[in-house]
Z-matrix of the N, CA and C atoms (Angstrom, degrees):
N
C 1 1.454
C 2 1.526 1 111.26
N 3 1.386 2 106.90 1 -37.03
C 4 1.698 3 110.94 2 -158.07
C 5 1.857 4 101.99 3 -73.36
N 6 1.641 5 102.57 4 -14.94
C 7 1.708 6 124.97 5 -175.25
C 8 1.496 7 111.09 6 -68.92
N 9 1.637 8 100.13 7 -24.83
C 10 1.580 9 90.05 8 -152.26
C 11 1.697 10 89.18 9 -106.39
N 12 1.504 11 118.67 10 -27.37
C 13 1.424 12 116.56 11 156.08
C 14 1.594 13 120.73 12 -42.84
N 15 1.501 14 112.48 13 -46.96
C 16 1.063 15 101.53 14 -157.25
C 17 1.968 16 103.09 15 -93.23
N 18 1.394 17 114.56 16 -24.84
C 19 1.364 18 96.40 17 157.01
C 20 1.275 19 129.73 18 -73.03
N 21 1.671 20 136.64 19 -7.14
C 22 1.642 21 133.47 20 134.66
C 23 1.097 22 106.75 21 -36.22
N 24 1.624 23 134.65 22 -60.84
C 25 1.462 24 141.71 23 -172.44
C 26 1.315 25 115.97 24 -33.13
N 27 1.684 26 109.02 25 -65.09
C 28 1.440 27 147.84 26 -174.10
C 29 2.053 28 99.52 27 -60.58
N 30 1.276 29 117.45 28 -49.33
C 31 1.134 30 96.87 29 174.33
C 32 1.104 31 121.39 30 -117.25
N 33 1.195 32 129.33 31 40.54
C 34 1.678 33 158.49 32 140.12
C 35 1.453 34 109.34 33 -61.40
N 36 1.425 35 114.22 34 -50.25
C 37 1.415 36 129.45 35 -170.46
C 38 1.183 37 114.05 36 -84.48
N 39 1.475 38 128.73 37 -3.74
C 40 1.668 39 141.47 38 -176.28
C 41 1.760 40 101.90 39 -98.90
N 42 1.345 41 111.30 40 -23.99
C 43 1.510 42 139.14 41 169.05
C 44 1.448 43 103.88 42 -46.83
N 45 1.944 44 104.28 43 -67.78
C 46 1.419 45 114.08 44 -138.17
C 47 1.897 46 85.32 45 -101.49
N 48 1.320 47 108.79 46 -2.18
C 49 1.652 48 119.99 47 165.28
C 50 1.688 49 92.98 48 -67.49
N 51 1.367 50 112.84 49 -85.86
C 52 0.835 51 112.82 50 -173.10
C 53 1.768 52 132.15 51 -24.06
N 54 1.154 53 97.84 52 -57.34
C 55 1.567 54 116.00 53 171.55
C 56 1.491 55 126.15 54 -39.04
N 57 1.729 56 105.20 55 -51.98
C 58 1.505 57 129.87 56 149.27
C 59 1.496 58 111.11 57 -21.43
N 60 1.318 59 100.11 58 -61.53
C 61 1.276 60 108.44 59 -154.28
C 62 1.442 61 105.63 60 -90.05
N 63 0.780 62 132.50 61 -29.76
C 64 1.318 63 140.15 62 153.18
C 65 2.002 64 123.54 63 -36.49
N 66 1.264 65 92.34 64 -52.99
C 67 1.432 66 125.78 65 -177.06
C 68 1.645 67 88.90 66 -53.41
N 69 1.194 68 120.35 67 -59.50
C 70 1.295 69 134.93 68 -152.05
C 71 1.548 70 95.61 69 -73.29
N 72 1.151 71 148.34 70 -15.56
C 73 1.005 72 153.99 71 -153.13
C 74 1.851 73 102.41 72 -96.00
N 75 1.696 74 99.85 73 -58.71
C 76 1.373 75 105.39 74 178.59
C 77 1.453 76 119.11 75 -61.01
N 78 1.307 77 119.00 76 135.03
C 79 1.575 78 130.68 77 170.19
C 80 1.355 79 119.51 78 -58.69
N 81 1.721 80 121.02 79 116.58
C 82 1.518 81 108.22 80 165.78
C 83 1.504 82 86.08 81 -123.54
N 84 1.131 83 124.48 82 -162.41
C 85 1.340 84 145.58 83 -122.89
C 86 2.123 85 100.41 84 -65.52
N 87 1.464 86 99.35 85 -54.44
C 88 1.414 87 81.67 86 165.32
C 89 0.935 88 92.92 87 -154.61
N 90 1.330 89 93.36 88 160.15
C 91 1.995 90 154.82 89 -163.73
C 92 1.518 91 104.85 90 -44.26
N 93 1.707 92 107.10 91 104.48
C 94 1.144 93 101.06 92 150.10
C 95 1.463 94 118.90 93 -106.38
N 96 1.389 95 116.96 94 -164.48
C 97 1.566 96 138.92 95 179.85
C 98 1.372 97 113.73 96 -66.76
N 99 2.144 98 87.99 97 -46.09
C 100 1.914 99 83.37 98 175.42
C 101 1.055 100 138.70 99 -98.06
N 102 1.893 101 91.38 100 42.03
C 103 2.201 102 92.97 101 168.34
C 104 1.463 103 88.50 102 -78.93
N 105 1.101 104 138.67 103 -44.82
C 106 1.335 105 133.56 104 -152.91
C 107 1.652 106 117.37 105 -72.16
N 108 1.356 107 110.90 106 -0.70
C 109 1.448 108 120.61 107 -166.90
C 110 1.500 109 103.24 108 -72.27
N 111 1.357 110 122.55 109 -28.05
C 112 1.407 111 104.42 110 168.77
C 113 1.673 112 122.61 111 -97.02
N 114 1.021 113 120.00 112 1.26
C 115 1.450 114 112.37 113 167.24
C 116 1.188 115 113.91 114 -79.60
N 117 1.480 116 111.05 115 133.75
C 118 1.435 117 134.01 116 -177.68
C 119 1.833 118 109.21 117 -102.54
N 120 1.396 119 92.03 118 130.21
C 121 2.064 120 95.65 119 -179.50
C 122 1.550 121 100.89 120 -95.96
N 123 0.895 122 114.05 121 130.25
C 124 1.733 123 119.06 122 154.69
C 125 1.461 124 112.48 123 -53.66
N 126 1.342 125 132.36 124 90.18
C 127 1.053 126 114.86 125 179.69
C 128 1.454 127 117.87 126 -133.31
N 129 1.169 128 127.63 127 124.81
C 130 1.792 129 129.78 128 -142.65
C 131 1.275 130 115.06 129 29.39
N 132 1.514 131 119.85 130 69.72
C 133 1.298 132 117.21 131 -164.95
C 134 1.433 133 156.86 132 12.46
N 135 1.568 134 85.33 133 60.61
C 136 1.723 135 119.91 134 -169.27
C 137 1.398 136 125.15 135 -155.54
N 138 1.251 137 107.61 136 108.15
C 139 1.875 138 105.12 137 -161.00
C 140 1.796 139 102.38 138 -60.62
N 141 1.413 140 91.08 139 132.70
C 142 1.578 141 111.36 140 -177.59
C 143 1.278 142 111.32 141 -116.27
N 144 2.074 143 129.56 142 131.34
C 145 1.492 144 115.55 143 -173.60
C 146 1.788 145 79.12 144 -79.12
N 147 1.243 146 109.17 145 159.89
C 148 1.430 147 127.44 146 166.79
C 149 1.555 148 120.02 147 -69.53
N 150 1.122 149 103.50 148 -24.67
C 151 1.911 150 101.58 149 162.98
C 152 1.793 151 116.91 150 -65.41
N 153 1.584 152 113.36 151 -8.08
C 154 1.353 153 131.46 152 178.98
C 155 1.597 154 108.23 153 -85.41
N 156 1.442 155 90.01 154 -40.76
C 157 2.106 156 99.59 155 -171.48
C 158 1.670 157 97.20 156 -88.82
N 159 1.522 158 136.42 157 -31.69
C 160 1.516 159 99.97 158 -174.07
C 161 1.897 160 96.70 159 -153.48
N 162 1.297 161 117.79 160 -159.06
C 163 1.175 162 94.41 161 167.16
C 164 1.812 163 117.33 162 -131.88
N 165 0.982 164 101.88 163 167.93
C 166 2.159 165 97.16 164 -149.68
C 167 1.511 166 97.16 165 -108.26
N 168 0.918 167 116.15 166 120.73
C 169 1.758 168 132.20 167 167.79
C 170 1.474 169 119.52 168 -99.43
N 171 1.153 170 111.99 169 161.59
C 172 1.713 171 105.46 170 173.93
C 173 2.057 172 87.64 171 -147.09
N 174 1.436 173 87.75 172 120.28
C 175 1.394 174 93.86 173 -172.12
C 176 1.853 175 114.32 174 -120.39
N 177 1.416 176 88.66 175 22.00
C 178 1.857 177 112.45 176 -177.00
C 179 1.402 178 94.17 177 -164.54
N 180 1.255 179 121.67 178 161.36
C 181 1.156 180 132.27 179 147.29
C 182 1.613 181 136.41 180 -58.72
N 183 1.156 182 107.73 181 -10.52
C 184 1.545 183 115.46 182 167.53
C 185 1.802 184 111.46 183 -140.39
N 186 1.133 185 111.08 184 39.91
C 187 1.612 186 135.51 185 172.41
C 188 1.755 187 114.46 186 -127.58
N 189 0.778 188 87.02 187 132.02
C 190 1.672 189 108.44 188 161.93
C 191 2.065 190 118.15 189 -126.74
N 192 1.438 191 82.84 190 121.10
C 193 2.031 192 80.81 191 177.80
C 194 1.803 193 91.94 192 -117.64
N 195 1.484 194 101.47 193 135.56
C 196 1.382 195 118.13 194 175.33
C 197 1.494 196 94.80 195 -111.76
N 198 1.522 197 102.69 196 145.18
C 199 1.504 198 114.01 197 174.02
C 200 1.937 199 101.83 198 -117.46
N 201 0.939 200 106.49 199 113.91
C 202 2.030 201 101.52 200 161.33
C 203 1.115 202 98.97 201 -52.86
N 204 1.831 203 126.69 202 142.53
C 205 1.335 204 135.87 203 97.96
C 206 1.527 205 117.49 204 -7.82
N 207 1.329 206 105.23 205 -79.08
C 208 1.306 207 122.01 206 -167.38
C 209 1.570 208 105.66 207 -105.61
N 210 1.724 209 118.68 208 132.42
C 211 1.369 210 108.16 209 -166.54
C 212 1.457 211 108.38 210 -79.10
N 213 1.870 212 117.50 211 -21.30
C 214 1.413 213 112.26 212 -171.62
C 215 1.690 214 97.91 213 -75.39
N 216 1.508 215 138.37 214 -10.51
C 217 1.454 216 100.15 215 177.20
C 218 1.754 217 107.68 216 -94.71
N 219 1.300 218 111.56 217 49.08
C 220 1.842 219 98.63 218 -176.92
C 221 1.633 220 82.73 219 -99.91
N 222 1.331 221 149.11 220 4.22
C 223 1.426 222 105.85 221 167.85
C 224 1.541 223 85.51 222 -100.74
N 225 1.339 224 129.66 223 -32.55
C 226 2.063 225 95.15 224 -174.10
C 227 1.179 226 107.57 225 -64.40
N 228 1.253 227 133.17 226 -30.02
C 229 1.249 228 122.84 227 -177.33
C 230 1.702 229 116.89 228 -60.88
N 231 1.232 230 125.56 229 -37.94
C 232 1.557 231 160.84 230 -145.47
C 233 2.255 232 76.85 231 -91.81
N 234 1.311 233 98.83 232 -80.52
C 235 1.747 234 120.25 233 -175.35
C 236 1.759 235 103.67 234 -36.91
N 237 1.652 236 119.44 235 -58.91
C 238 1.309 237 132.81 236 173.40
C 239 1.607 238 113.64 237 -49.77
N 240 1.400 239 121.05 238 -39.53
C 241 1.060 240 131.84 239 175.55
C 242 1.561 241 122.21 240 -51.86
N 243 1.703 242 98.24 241 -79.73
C 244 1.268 243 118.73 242 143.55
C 245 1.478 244 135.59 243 1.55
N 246 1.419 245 107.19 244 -65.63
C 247 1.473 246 107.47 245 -178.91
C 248 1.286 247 107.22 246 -113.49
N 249 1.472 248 128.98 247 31.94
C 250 1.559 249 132.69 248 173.73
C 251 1.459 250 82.11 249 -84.31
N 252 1.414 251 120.55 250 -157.90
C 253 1.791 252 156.20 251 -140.53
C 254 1.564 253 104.84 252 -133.51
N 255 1.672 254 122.10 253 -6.62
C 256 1.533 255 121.93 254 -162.74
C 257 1.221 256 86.83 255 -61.41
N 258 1.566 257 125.28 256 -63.33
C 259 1.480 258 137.48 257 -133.63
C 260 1.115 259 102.65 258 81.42
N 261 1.801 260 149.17 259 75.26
C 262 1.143 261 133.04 260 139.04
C 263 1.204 262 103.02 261 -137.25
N 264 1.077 263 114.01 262 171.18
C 265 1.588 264 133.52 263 179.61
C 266 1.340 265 102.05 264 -115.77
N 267 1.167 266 105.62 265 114.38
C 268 1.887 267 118.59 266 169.15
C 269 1.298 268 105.47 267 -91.05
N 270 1.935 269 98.05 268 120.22
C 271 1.828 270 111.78 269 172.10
C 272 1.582 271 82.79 270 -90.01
N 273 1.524 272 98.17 271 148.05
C 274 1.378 273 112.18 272 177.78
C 275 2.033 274 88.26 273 -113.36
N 276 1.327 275 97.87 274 149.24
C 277 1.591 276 104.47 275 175.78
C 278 1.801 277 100.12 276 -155.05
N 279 1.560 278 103.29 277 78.48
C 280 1.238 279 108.04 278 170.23
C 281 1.572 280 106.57 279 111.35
N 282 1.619 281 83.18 280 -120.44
C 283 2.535 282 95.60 281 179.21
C 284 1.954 283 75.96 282 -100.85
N 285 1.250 284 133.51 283 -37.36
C 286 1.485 285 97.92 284 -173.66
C 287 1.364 286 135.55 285 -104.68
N 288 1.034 287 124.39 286 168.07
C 289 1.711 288 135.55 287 -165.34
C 290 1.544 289 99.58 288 -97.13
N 291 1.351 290 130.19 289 122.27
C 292 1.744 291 104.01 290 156.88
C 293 1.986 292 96.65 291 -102.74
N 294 0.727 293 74.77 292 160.29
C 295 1.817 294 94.42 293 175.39
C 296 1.892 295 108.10 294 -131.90
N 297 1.121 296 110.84 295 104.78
C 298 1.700 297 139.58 296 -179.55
C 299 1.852 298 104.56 297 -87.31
N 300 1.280 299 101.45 298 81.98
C 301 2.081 300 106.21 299 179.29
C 302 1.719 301 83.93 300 -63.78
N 303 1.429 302 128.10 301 137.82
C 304 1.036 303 130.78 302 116.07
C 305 1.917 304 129.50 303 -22.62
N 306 0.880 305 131.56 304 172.82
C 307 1.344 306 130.17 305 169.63
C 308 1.347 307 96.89 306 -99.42
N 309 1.290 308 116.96 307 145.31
C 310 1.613 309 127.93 308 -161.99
C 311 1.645 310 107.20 309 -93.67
N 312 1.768 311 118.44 310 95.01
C 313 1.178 312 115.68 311 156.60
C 314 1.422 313 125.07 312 -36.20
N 315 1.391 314 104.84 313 171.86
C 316 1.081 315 141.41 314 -159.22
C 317 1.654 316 105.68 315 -56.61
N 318 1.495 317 71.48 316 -82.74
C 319 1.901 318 102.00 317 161.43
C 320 1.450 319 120.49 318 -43.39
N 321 1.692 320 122.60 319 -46.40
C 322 1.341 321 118.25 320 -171.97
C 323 1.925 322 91.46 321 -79.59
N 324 1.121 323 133.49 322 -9.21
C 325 1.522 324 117.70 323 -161.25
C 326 1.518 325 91.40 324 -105.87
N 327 1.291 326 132.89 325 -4.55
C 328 1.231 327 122.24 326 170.76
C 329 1.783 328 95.27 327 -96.36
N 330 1.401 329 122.80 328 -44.01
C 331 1.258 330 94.04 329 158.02
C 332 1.296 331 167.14 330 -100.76
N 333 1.583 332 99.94 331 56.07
C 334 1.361 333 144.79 332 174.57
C 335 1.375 334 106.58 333 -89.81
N 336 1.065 335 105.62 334 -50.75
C 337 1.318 336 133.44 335 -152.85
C 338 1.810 337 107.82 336 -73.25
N 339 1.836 338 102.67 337 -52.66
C 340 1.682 339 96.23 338 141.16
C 341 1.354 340 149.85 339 -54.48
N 342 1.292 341 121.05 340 -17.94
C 343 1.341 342 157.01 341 -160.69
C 344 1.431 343 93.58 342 -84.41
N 345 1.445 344 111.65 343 -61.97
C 346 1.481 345 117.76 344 176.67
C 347 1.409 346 117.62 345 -82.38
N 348 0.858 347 103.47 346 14.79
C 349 1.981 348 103.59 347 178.15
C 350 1.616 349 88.01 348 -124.75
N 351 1.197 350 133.39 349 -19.89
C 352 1.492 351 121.00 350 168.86
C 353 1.157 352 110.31 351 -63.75
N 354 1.482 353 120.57 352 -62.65
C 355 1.528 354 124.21 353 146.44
C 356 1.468 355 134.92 354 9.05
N 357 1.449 356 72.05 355 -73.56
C 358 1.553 357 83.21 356 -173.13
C 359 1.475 358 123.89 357 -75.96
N 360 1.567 359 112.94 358 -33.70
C 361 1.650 360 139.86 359 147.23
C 362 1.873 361 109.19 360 -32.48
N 363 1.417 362 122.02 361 -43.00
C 364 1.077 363 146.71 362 -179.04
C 365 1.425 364 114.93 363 -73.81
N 366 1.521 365 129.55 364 -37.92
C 367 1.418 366 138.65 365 175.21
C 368 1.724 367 90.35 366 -91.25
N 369 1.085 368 154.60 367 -40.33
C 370 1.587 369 146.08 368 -152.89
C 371 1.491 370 87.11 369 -93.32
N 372 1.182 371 131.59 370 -33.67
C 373 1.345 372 122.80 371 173.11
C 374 1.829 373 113.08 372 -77.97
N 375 1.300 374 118.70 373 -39.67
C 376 1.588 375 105.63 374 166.02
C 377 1.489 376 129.71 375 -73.47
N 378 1.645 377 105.69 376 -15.30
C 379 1.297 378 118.33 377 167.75
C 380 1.503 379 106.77 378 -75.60
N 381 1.491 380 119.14 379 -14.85
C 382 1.601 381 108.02 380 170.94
C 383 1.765 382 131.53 381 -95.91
N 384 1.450 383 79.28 382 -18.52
C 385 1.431 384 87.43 383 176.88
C 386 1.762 385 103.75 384 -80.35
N 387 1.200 386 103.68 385 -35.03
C 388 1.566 387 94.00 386 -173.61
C 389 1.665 388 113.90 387 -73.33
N 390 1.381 389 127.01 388 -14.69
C 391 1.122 390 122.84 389 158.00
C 392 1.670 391 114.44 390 -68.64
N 393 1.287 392 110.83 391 -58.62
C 394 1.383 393 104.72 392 173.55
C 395 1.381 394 128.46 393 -24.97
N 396 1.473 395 101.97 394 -49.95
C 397 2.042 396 120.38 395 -158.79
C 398 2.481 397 76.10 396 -68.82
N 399 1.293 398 120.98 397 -41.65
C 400 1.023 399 95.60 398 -152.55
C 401 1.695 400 107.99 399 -107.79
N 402 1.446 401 94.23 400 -0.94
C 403 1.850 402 99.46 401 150.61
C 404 1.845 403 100.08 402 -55.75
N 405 0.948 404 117.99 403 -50.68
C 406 1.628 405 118.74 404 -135.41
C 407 1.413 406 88.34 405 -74.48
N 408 1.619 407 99.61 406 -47.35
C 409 1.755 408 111.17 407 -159.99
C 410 2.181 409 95.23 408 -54.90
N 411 1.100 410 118.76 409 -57.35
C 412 1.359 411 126.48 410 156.83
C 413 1.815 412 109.91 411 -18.09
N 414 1.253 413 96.62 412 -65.40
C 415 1.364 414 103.38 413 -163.08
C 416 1.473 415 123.23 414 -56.45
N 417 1.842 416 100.57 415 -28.61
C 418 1.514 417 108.96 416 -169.03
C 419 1.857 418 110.18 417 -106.53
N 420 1.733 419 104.79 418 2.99
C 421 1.041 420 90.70 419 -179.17
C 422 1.937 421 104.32 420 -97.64
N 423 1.175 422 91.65 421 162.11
C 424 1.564 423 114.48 422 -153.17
C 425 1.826 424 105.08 423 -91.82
N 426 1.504 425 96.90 424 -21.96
C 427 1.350 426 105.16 425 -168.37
C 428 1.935 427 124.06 426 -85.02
N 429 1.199 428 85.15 427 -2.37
C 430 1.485 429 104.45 428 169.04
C 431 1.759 430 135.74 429 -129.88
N 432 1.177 431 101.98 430 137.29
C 433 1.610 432 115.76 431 -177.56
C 434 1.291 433 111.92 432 -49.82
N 435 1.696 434 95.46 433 141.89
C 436 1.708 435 93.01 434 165.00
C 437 1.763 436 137.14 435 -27.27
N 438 1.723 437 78.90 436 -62.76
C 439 1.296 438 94.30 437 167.44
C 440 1.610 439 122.87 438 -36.97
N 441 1.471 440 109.35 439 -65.73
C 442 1.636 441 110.27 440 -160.16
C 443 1.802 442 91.24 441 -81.65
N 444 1.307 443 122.04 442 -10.77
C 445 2.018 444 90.24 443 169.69
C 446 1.557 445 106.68 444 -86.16
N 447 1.584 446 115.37 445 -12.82
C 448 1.748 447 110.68 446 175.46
C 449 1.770 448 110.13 447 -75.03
N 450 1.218 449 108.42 448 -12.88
C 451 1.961 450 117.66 449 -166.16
C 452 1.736 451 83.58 450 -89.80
N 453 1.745 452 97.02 451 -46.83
C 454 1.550 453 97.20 452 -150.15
C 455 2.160 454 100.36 453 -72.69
N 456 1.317 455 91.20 454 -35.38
C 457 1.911 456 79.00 455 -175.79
C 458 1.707 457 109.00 456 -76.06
N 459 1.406 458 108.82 457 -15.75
C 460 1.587 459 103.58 458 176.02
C 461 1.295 460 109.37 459 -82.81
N 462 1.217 461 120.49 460 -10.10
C 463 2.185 462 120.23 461 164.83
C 464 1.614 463 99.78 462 -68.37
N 465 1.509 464 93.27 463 -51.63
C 466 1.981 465 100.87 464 -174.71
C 467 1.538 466 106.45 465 -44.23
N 468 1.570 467 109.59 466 -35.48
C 469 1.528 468 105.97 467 -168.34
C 470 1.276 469 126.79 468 -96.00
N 471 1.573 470 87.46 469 -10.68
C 472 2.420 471 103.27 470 162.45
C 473 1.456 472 99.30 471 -72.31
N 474 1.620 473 106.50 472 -56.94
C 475 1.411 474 95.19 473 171.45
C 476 1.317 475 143.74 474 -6.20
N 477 1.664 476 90.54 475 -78.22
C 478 1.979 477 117.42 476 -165.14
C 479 1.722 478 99.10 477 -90.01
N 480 1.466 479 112.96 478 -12.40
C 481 1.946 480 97.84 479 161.83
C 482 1.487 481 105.61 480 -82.92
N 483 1.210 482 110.25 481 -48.31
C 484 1.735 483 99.86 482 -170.54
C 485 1.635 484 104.83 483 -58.31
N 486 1.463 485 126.09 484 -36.13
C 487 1.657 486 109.47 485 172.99
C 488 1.910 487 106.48 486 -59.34
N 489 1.472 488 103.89 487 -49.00
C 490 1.438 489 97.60 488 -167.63
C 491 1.698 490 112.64 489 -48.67
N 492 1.207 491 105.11 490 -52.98
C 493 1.745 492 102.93 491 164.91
C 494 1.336 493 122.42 492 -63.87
N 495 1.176 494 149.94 493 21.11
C 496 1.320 495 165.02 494 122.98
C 497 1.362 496 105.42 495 -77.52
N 498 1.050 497 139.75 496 -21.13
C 499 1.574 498 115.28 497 174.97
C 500 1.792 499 92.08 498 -103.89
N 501 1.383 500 120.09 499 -24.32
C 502 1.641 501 93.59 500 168.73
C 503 1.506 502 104.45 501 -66.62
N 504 1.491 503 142.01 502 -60.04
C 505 1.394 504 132.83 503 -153.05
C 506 1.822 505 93.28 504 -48.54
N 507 1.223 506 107.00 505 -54.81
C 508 1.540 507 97.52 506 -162.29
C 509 1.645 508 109.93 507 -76.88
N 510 1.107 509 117.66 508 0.37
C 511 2.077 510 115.83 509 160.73
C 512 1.478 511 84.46 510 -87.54
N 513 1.558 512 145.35 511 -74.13
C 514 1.487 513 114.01 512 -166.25
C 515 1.245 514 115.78 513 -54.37
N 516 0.842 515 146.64 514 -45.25
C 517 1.264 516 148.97 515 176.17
C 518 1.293 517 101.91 516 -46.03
N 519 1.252 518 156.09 517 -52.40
C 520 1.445 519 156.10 518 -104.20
C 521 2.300 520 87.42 519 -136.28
N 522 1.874 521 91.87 520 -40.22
C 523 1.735 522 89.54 521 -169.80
C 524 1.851 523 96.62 522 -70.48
N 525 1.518 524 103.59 523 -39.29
C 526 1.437 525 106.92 524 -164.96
C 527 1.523 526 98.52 525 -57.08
N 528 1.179 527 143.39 526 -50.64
C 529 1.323 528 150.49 527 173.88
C 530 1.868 529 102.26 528 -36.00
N 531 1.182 530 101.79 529 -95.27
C 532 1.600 531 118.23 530 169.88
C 533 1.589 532 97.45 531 -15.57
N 534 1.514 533 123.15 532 -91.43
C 535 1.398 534 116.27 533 -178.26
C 536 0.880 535 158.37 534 -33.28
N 537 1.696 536 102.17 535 -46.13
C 538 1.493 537 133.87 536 164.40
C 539 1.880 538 103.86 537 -38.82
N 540 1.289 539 116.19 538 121.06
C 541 1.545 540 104.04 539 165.91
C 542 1.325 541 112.34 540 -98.37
């Protein structure tokens, strides 16, 4: 029993990985490397993250300088940029890209701020399905007592609250960031 709790546990926590990483993606006050972690480059016809094609500096607090590996991928990289969700315009000057963040309005930091509560809306929903798949799996096996699937789905359900309150601390945590000016 204590096995099947703790692999809910185990992929509960690939959830609140996820989420992390996600988090890391959205812009608060200044500029890291991992807004760029989800844009994908076309590059010899095969999506590439751009931390693969060059390497990413931050040489201001609201700058990013990308260097190519290779000088022919600075316009997909430059193009990928471009039509992502950042809002910047990459001057290309040579093999590198600079990327110039604006300072983050008002308006754009509240909508960040949804961005990460979609997120986070997004992990409380995979944290539910994955209890579900192992309520059910409980439910249909034959080899256990009433008793131990009512003990065993109320562990499933200490479980999936203690993640759900871990993905709120880290959305406040994540809005207080965003908001904070």
């Amino acid at each position: 029993m204590e096995e099947i709790v703790e692999l809910c546990n185990q992929e509960m926590d690939k959830a609140i990985e996820s989420l992390k990483f996600n988090f890391k993606t959205i812009r608060s006050g200044v500029v890291s490397a991992s807004v760029l972690d989800k844009i994908q480059v076309n590059y010899y016809g095969e999506k590439t993250p751009i931390k693969s094609l060059a390497s990413i500096s931050s040489p201001a607090p609201t700058q990013l300088l990308i260097k190519a590996f290779d000088p022919t991928a600075v316009k997909g990289i430059a193009g990928a940029i471009g039509e992502s969700d950042l809002g910047v315009n990459p001057e290309i000057q040579g093999n590198t890209i600079r990327l110039n963040f604006p300072p983050l309005s008002g308006d754009r930091r509240k909508e960040n701020a949804k961005i990460a509560k979609s997120y986070a809306d997004q992990a409380k929903v995979a944290i539910r399905n994955i209890r579900s798949n192992y309520v059910s799996s409980v439910q249909k096996d034959k080899d256990l007592s009433e008793d131990m699937k009512f003990n065993l789905k109320d562990d499933l359900q200490k479980v999936t609250d203690a993640h759900n309150k871990e993905v709120d601390a880290l959305f406040a945590q994540k809005e207080k960031e965003l908001l904070t000016l």
